[in-house]
N, C-alpha and C positions, 0 to 999 in steps of 0.2 A: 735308504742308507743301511748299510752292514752292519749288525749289531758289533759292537765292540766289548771283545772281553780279553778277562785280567789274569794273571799267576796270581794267587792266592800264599802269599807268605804269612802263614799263623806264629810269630814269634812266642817260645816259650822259655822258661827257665826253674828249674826243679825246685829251688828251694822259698819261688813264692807261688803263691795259690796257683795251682794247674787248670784248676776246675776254673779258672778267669780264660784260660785258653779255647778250652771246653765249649765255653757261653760267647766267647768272641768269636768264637769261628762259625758258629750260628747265627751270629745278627749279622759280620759282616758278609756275609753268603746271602742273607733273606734280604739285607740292604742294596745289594747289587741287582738281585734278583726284579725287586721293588722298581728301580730305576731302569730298567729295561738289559740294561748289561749281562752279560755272560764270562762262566768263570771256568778255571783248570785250579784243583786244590789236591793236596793229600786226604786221600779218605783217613776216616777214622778206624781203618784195617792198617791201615801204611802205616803209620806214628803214632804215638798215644797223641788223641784227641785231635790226632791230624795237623796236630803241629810242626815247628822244626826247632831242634832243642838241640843235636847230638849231630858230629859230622857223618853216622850212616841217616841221619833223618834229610840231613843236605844232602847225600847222594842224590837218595830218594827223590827229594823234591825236584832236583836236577834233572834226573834222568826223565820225571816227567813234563816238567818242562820243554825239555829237550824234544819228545816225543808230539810234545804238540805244540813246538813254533809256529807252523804255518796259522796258527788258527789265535797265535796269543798276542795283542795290540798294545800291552804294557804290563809291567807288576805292581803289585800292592803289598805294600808289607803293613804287617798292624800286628799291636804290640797290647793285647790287652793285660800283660802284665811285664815286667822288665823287657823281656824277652834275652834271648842269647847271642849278640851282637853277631860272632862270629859262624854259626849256624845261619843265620840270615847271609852275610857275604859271603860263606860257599855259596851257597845255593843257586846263589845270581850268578858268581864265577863261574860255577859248574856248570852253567845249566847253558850257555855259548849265548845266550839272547843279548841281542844290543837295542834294547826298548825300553822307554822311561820307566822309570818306578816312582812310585808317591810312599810316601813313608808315614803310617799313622799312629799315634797313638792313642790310647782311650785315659780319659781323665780318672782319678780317682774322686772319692765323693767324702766330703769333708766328716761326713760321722758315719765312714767305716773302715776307720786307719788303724785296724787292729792287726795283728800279724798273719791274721785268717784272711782278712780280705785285702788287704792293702795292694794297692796294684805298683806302684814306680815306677809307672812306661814315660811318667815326664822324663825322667832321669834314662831307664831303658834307647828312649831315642834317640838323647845325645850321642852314646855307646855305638848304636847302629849308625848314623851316619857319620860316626868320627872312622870306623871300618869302609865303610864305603868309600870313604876319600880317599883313604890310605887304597883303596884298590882300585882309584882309579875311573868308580862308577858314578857316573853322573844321577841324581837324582830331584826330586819335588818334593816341597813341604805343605802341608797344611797352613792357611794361613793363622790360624791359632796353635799353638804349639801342640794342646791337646783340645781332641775334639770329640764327643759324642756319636756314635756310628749311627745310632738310633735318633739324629738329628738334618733337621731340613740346613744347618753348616754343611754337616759332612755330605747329604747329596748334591748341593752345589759344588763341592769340592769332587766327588766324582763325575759330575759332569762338566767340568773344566777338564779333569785328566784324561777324559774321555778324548774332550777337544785336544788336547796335546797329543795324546797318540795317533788320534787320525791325522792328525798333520804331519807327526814324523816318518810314520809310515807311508801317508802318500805322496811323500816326496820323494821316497825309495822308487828309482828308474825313473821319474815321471817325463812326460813325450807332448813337447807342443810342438804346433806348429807355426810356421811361419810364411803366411801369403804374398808372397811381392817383395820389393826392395823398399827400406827405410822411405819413407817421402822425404826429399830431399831437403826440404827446409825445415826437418825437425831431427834435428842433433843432439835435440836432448832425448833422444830413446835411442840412442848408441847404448850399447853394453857390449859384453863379454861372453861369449858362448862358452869358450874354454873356462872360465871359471863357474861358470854352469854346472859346466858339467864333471869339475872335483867334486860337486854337492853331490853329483847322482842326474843332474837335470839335465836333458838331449832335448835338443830341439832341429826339426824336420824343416826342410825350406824347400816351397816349390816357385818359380818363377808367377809373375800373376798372367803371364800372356798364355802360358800352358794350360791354367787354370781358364781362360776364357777361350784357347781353343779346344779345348773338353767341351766346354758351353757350346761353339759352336759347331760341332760333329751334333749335338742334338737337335736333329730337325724337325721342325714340328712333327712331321710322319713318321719320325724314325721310330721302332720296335722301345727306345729303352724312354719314350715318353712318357709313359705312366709312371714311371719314379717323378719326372717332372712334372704330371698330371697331381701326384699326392703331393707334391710339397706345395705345387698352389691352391689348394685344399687346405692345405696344414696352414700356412698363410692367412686365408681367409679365416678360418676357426679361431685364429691368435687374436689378429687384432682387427678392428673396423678398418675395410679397405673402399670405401665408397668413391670418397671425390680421386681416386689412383686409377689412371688410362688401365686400361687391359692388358695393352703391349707391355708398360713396365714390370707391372704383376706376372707377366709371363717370364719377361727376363728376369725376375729375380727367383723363382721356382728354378728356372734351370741354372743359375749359378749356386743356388744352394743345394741343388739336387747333385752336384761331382763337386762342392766344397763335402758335402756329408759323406760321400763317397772316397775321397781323398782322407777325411778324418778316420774314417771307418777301417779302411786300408790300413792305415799306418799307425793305428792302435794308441789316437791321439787324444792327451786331458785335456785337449785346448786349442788357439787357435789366437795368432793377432793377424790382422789381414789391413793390405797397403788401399788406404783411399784416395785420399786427394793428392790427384785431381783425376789420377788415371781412371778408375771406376766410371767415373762422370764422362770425360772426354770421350772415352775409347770404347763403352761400352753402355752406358745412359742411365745405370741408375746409382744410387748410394746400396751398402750390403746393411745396414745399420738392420733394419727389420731381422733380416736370419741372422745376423749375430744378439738381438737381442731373445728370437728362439731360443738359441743355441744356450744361451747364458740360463734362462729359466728351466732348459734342461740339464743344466748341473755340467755344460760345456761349455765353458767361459769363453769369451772372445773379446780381444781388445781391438782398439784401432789402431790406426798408423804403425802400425807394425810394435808396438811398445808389447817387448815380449818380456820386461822385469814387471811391466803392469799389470799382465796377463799371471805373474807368478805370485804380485799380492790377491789378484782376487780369485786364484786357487786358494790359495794359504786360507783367506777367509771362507769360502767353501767348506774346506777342508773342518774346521773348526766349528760351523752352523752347522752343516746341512744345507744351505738355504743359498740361493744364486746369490751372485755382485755384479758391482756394475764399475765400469772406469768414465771417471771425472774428473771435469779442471777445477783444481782451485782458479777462481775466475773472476770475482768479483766481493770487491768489501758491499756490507749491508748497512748504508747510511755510514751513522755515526756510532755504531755501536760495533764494540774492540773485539767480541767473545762473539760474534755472528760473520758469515762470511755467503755470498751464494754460489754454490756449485752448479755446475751446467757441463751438458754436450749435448750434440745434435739432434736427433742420442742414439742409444745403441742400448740405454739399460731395460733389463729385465721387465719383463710387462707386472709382473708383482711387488715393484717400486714406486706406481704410479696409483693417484687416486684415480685417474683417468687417463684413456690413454685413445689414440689413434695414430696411424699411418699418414705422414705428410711428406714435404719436402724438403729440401736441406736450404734454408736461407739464406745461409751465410755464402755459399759458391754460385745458388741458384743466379745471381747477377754476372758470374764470370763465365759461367757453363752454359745457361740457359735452366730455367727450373723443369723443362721437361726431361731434362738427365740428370735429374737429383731427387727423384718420387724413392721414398725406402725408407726414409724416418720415424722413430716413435715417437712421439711428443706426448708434450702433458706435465703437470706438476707432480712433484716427489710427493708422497704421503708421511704424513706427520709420523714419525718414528724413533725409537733409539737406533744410532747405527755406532758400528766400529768400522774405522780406518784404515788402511794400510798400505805401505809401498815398498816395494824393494825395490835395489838397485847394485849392479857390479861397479866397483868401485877397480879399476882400473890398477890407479897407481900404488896400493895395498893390496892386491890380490885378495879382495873380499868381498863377501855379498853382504850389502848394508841397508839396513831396514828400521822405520819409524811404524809404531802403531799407537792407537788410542782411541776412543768415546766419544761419544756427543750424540746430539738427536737434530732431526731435523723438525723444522718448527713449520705455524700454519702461517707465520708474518705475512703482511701485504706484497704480490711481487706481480708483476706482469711483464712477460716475456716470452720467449720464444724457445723449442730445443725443448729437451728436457730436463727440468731447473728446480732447485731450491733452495731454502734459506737452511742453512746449519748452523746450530752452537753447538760449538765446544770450547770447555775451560782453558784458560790461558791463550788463547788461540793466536794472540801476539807474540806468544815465545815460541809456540809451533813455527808459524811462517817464520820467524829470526830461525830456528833451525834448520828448517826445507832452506832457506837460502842460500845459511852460513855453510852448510855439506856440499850444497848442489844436486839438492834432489830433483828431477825433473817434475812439471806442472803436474802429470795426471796423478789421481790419488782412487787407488778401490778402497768400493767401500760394500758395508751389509749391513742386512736388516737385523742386527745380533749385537750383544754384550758380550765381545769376548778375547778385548784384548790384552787379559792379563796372562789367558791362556797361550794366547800368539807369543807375544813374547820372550814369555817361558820357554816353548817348543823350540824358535827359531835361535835364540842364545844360548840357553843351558843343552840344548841335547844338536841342536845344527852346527853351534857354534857360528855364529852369524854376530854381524854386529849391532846389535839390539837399541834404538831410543823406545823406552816406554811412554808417553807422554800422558801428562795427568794438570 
């Protein structure tokens, strides 16, 4: 993953301690530093103490900013004393960037409130975001109003922000693709492309018969078989393929060999691809196996075409680092209100699983024949914390609408099939009363991450999206 770095706004103000500037702009530089982040700041050549205090210090800041867009993922503004409200909003103004900013201030310390030391960034902060509004600029807060730089608060606070800028940023242009036509009896992963792509979002569509006559130009003899020689290589390395025929194993290297090819071409984050029943019918196997590859390499892939599904388990990517997977909310867990089990066939990521292997798909094996349904991962979910999330185009509003929240999945008794688990999450009887009362469709991604107060943030305050946080 790309390290992510920040503009560096040192707020300052003349007539309280400077030298608070001085020492702020050193801890939060070694703090950044600490946490793996990377930064753009005024030297201490640019502005006394490299702060920005005066509209040529905002030039200043500006102009450097400006100079290094391509490389800056958000701003940080920190206030380790009032700071100069309006020296801060140049600077953001000037500087042309449209990327989050987090607004910090540092606390003052109850027995050094003398006029030498006393900092006022509680107060300083108001100042700066009450400017901000007035101009327009969207911004984040600490969830304590003031916070410690040199505290394990404030690096969770940077690594949330982090999470928020990688997400606003990669949703700038972002390119999936789309395999096949909707399967026909799921209407609930109808959406809106055109409102996609007010967001920035394009999405590629290739016919699935194209996609399997590409397949079938590769002949066993042909010259370009060794691409499909390594991916059933790649295959084997992934996951145990023992009790899976040969021949399926072959057809699924060569349909992932010109899916990867086709993603590669067209410069794509992603991928939902049409299953049932065509896969099965018309060509013998499930894709679940390479799309569950693909997910592990950080190239998400949903099923049945569900391309808002495919854009929450970017969004949670985006946010971790770390694959997702697309799941039905599917089944209650007994009698208990706050547990539910999630299942699909599967298709998740093989680092979801406490275990995992290569089967076949159950659930069609009796309408297709299970010798055209070899391609499944199976196995139980590992005990974990995950965050949720879904989006969805809302049609009759002309918007993109989105639920996210928490929970973990638990080690409960369950025996099943597919790949399945038990999850809690709090309130989870007012969740589904929401998924219903909206009309959000069954599938929900999810990851192995705490992180959706960041998603939320990202997707409302700086997307403008229509945000449920749920808690």
């Amino acid at each position: 993953m790309k390290k992510t770095t920040f503009g560096v706004i040192v707020g300052n103000r003349g007539f309280f301690p400077d030298v608070l500037a001085k020492q702020g702009r050193g801890d939060i530089l070694e703090a950044l530093k600490k946490n793996n982040l990377g930064s753009v700041t005024l030297s201490m050549q640019d502005t006394k103490y490299g702060a920005v205090e005066t509209f040529a210090d905002a030039g200043k800041c500006a102009a450097l900013f400006a100079k290094n867009a391509e490389m800056i993922d958000g701003l940080i503004v920190t206030l380790p004393n009032f700071g100069d409200e309006k020296g801060v909003a140049e600077a953001i103004k000037r500087s042309g960037l449209n990327v989050p900013v987090l607004i910090h201030a540092e606390p003052d310390t109850e027995s050094k409130m003398t006029v030498a030391d006393r900092r006022d960034s509680f107060c300083g902060k108001i100042s700066v975001c009450n400017n901000l509004r007035q101009a327009g600029i969207p911004y984040t807060l600490t969830k304590s109003h003031t916070v410690k730089v040199k505290s394990a608060e404030f690096a969770k606070e940077l690594d949330d922000f982090a999470s928020i800028c990688r997400i606003v940023r990669g949703l700038e242009n972002v390119r999936f693709g789309a395999i096949g036509a909707r399967t026909g009896a799921f209407n609930t992963v109808r959406y809106s492309e055109k409102i996609f792509e007010l967001s920035g979002i394009s999405v590629e569509t290739i016919d699935l018969s194209e996609i399997l006559g590409r397949v079938a130009l590769l002949a066993d003899n042909d010259p370009d078989k060794i691409g499909a020689k390594n991916k059933l290589n790649a295959i084997k390395r992934y996951i145990p393929t023992e009790s899976i025929p040969a021949e399926a194993l072959l057809k699924m290297a060569k349909f992932g060999c010109v899916v990867d090819g086709w993603v590669r071409d067209n410069g794509l984050n992603g991928t939902a691809i049409q299953c049932w029943t065509a896969l099965e019918e018309f060509f013998g196997i499930v894709p679940c196996a390479l799309m569950s590859m693909a997910g592990e390499s950080l190239l998400p892939s949903a099923c049945e075409v569900d391309v808002t599904g495919l854009l929450g388990m970017y969004i949670l990517q985006l946010a971790s680092g770390m694959p997702s997977a697309l799941l039905d909310w599917n089944n209650n867990y007994g009698s208990e209100p706050d547990k539910c089990v999630c299942f699909h066939c599967s298709n998740l990521p093989r680092s979801f699983f406490k275990n995992a292997k290569m089967d076949y798909q159950e659930i069609i094996a009796g309408a297709v024949g299970r010798e055209n349904t070899y391609g499944t991962v199976v196995g139980r979910i590992a005990p974990n914390k995950v965050t949720f999330c879904r989006t969805t185009t809302d049609d009759a509003a002309g918007i993109i609408g989105a639920y996210v929240g928490e929970g973990e999945f638990t080690d409960d008794k369950l025996s099943t099939f597919g790949g399945y688990g038990v999850v809690r999450i709090a309130n989870l009887q007012a969740l589904l009363q929401y998924i219903c009362e909206m009309g959000f469709e069954h599938h929900v991604a999810m990851n192995i991450s705490q992180k959706a107060d960041a998603i939320a943030e990202a997707l409302d305050n700086y997307m403008g999206w229509e945000v449920y946080r749920h808690r």
